[in-house]
Legacy VTK file of the C-alpha trace (Angstrom):
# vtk DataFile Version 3.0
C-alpha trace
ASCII
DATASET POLYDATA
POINTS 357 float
53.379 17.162 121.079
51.274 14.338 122.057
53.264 13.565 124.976
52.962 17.294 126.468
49.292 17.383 125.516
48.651 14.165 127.950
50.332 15.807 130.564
48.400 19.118 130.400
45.546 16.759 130.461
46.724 15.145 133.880
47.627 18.710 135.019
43.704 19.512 133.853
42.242 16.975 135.689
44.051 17.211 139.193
42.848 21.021 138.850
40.027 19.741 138.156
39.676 17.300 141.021
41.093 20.030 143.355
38.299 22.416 142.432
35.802 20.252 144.235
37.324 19.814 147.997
35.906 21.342 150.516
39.027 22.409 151.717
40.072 24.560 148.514
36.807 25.740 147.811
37.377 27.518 151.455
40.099 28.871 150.415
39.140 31.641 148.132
42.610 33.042 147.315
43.893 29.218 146.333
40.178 28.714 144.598
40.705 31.810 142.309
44.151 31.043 141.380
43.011 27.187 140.291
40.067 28.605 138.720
41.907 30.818 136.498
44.488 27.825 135.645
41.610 26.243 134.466
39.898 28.492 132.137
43.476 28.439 130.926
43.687 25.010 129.976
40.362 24.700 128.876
40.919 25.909 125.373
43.928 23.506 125.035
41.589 20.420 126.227
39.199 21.083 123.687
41.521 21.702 120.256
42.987 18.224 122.000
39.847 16.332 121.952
39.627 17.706 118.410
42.920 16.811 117.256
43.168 13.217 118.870
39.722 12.713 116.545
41.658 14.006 113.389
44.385 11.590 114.156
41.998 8.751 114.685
40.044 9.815 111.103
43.472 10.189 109.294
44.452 6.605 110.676
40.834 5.467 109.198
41.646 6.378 106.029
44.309 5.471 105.310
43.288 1.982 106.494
41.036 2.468 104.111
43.743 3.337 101.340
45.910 0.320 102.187
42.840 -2.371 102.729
39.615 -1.379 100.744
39.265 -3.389 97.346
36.434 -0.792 96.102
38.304 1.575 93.809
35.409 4.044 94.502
35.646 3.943 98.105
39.752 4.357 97.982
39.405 7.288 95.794
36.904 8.730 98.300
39.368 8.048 101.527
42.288 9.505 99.800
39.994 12.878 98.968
39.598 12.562 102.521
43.075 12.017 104.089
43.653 15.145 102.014
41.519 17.124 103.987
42.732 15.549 107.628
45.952 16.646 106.437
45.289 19.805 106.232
43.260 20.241 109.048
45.815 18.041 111.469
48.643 20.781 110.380
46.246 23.810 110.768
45.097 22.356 114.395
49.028 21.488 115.389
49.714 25.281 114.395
46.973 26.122 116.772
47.827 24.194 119.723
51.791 25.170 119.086
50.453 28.485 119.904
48.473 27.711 122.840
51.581 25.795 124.545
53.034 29.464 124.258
53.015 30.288 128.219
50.805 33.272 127.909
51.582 36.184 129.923
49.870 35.764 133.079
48.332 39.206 133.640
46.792 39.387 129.899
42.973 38.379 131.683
43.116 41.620 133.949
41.894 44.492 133.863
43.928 47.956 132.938
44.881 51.152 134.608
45.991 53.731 132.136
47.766 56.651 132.675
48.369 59.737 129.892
50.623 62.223 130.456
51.151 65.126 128.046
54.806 65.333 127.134
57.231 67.919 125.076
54.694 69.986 123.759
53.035 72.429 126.176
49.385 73.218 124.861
49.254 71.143 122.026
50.840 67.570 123.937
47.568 67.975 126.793
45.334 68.648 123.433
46.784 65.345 121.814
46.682 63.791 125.847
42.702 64.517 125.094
43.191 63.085 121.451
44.254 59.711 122.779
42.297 59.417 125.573
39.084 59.766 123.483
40.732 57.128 120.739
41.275 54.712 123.783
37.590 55.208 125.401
36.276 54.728 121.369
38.296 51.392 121.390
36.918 50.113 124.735
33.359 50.830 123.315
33.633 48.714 120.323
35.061 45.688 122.365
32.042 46.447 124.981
34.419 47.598 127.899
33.505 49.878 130.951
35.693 52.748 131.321
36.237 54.406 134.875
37.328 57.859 135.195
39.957 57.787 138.444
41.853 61.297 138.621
43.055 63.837 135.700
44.184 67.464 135.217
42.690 69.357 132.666
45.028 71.318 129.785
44.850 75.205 129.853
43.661 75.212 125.847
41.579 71.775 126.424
42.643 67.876 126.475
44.582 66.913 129.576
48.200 67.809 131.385
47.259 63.854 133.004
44.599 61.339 132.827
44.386 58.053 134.628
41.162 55.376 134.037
40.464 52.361 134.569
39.203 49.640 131.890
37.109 46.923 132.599
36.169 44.013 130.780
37.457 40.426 129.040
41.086 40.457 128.327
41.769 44.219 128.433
45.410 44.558 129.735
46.256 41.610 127.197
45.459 44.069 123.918
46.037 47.426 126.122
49.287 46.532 126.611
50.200 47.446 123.480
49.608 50.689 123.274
52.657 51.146 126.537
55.086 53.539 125.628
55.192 57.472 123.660
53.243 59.028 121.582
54.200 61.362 118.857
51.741 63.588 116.830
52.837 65.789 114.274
50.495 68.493 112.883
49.583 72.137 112.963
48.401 73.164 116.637
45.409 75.307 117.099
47.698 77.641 118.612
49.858 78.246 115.639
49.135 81.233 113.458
51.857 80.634 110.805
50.447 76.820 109.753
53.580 75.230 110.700
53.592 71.834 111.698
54.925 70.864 115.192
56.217 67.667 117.364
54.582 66.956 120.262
53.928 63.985 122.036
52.162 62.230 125.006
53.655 59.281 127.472
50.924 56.069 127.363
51.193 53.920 130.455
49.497 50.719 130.533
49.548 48.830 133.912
47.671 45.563 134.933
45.348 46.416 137.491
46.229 44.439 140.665
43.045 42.749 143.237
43.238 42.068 146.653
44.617 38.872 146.024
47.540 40.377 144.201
48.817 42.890 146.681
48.080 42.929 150.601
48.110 46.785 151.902
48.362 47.376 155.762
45.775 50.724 156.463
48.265 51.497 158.459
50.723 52.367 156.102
48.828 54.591 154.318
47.945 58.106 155.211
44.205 59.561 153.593
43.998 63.127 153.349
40.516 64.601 151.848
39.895 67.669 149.574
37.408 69.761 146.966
37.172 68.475 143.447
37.451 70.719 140.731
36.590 70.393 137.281
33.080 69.232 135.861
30.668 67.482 138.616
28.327 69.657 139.531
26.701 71.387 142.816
29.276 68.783 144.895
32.691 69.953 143.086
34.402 72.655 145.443
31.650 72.309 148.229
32.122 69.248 149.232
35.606 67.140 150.434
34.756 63.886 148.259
38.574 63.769 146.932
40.634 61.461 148.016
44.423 61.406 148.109
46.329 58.214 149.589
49.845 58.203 150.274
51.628 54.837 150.923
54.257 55.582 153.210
56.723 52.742 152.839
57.217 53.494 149.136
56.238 57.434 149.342
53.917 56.417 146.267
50.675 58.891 145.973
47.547 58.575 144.184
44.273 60.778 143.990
40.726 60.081 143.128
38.213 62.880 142.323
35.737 62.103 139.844
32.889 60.354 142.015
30.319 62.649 144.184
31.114 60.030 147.441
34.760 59.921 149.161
33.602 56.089 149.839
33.757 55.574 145.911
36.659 57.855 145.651
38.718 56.141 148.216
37.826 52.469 146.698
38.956 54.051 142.916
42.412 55.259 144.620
43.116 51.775 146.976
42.878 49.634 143.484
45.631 51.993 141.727
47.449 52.460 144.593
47.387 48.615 144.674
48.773 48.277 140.970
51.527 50.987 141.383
52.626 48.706 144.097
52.148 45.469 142.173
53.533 47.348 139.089
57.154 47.547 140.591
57.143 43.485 140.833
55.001 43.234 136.960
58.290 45.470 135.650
60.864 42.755 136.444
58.962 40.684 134.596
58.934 43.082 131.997
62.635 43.876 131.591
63.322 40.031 131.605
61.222 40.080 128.561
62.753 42.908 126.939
66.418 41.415 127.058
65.010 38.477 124.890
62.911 40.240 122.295
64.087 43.074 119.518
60.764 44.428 118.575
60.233 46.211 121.881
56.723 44.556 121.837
54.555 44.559 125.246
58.099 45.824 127.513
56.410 48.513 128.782
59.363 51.018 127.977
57.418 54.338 128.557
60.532 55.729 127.283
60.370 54.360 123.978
58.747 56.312 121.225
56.352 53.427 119.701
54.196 55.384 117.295
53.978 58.608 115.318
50.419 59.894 114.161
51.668 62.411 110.859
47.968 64.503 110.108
49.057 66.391 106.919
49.403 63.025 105.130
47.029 61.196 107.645
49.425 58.910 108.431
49.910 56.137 111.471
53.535 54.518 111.945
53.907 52.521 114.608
57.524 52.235 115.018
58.121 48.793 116.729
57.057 46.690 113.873
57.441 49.236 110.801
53.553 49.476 109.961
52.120 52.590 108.529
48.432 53.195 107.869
46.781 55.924 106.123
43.572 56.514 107.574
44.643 58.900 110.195
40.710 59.581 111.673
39.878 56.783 111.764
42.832 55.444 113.902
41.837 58.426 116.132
38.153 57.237 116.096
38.847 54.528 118.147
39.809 51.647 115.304
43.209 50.790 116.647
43.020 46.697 116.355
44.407 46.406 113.381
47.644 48.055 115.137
47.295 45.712 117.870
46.667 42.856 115.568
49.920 43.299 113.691
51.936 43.994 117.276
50.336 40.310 118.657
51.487 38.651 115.451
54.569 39.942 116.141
54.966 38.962 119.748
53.709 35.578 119.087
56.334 35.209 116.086
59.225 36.015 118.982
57.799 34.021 120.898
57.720 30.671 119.193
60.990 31.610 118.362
61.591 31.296 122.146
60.143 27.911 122.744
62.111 26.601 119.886
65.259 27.676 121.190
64.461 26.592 124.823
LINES 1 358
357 0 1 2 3 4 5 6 7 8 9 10 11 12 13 14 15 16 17 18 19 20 21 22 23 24 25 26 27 28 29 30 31 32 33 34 35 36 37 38 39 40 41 42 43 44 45 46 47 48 49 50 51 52 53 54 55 56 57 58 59 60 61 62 63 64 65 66 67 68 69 70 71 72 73 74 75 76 77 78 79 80 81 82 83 84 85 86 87 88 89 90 91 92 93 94 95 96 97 98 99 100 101 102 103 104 105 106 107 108 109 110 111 112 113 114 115 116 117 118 119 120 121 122 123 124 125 126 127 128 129 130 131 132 133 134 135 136 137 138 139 140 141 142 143 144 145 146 147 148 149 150 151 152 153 154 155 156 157 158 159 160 161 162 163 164 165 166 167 168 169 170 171 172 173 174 175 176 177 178 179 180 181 182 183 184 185 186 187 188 189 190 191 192 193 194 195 196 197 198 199 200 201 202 203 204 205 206 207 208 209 210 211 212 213 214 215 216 217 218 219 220 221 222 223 224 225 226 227 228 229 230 231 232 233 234 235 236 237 238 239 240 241 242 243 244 245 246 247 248 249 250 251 252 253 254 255 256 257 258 259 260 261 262 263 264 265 266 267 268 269 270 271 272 273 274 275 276 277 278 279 280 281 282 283 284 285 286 287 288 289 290 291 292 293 294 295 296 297 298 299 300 301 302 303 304 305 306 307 308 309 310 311 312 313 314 315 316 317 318 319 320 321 322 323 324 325 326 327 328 329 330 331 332 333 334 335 336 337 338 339 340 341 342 343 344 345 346 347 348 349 350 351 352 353 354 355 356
């Protein structure tokens, strides 16, 4: 470990020595990339410094052990090395964890798209359900949510929804939450009190800069139109939608919820730029999903990955066989422990990875 700790540290410092040219910091594109690679590597270079000082105490002591004629002194060292022990084996576990090669998009932001499913009324109602859960989530952790396009559901909730989330680390726990939902309960349309299936598709994408994906305006075509739904005086009046259509990949993408088409056109470039980006992310994604059995973070929309059961307020999420049963408050937004469990998870296949390697 010591020997590929040294050579992060070399790796560290040439970063850091690159940082300061003239000639990189010019070049913004290379500048953000190093930048990133830093903040990276940061965390490893300090639990480092750390455990090179536990290693250095632990040999203390124990010089101590071997060389010290005071009895009292000995007994205090070996109280000590005790300790070090401990602490050298809980900061090893640590840095094991960080030589993990994270996945690179986990610092970006998130696009997320709902979709009711099987269902009719009740799957846009549940669409709503999530959507609320997810924007309850991102207010806890101090995230900005963006509103980008949706259709509303005849009986409430939403036939589709796609936002944007904003904030420190967002697609790296959003990920997650990639795949279908099932809900199982009594719909407000039912007379008899039966309980019904239904289910919405989650779609979690990393949201893609500038940097990421290079669009040529002349490949895509704008067309303008009204709003509708909530906004005010300007919705139906006014042609502030915005729908882009990229013609080399016949991908299309709308934007309706700001007053200005300037805002509305800058909302539908950056998800037009991660549906494009998304078709490279899902290589990466498949690659992942021939190694791993828990179906964790593929981004499988076709896989059903939890089922929310209300007449026993139950959660199951399917992937790592966890069931909660506190229903509402799931629904209110307190999904980390979920997320928690699914990281723990990953992680676990993942060391397995880098100990078969």
């Amino acid at each position: 470990m010591l020997d590929k700790l040294e050579a992060i540290k070399i790796r560290y410092e040439d970063i850091q020595r690159q940082m300061n040219e003239p000639s990189v910091m010019s070049d913004m594109k290379n500048y953000i990339k190093l930048n990133k690679d830093y903040k990276e590597l940061q965390p490893i270079m300090e639990a480092f410094e750390v455990y090179k000082t536990t290693l250095s105490n632990i040999d203390h002591a124990k010089d101590i052990i071997h060389n010290e004629k005071d009895e009292e002194f000995r007994t205090m060292a070996k109280e000590e090395l005790n300790v070090l022990t401990a602490e050298k084996d809980r900061i090893e576990e640590e840095i094991r964890m960080m030589l993990i090669p994270a996945d690179p998009e986990d610092g970006k932001n998130a696009v997320i798209e709902i979709r009711a499913g099987t269902g009719g009324d009740e799957a846009s109602i549940f669409a709503g359900d999530l959507h609320r859960m997810y924007c309850k989530f991102a207010e806890t952790k101090r995230w900005k949510v963006e509103l980008v396009d949706f259709t509303e559901g005849t009986m409430g909730g939403f036939k589709e929804i796609i936002f944007n989330i904003m904030g420190e680390n967002v697609y790296g726990l959003m990920k997650y939450e990639s795949g279908v939902h099932r809900v199982q309960r009594v719909p407000q349309t039912e007379t008899q009190g039966r309980v019904h299936t239904s289910a919405a598709t989650v779609a979690v994408l990393p949201e893609a800069d500038e940097f990421d994906v290079e669009i040529k305006q002349s490949d895509v075509r704008k067309d303008t139109f009204c709003s509708s739904g909530p906004g005010g005086q300007s919705v139906n009046t006014t042609y502030s939608a915005i729908r882009l259509t990229h013609i080399p990949s016949n991908i299309v993408v709308s934007c309706q919820d700001e007053k200005s088409q300037i805002k509305n056109f800058e909302k539908a470039m950056k998800v037009l730029r991660t549906r494009l980006y998304e078709l490279e992310h899902q290589k990466y994604l498949d690659a992942i999903s021939k190694k791993r059995k828990t179906m964790v973070s593929t981004g499988d929309r076709s896989a059903k990955i939890r089922t929310y059961n209300y007449p026993q307020s139950r959660v199951t999420d399917h992937r790592i066989n966890m069931t909660l049963y506190n229903l509402p408050v799931v629904l209110d937004g307190e999904v980390e422990p979920l997320i928690e469990a699914l990281q723990l998870a990953e992680n676990a296949e993942r060391l397995k990875e880098a100990g078969t390697n």
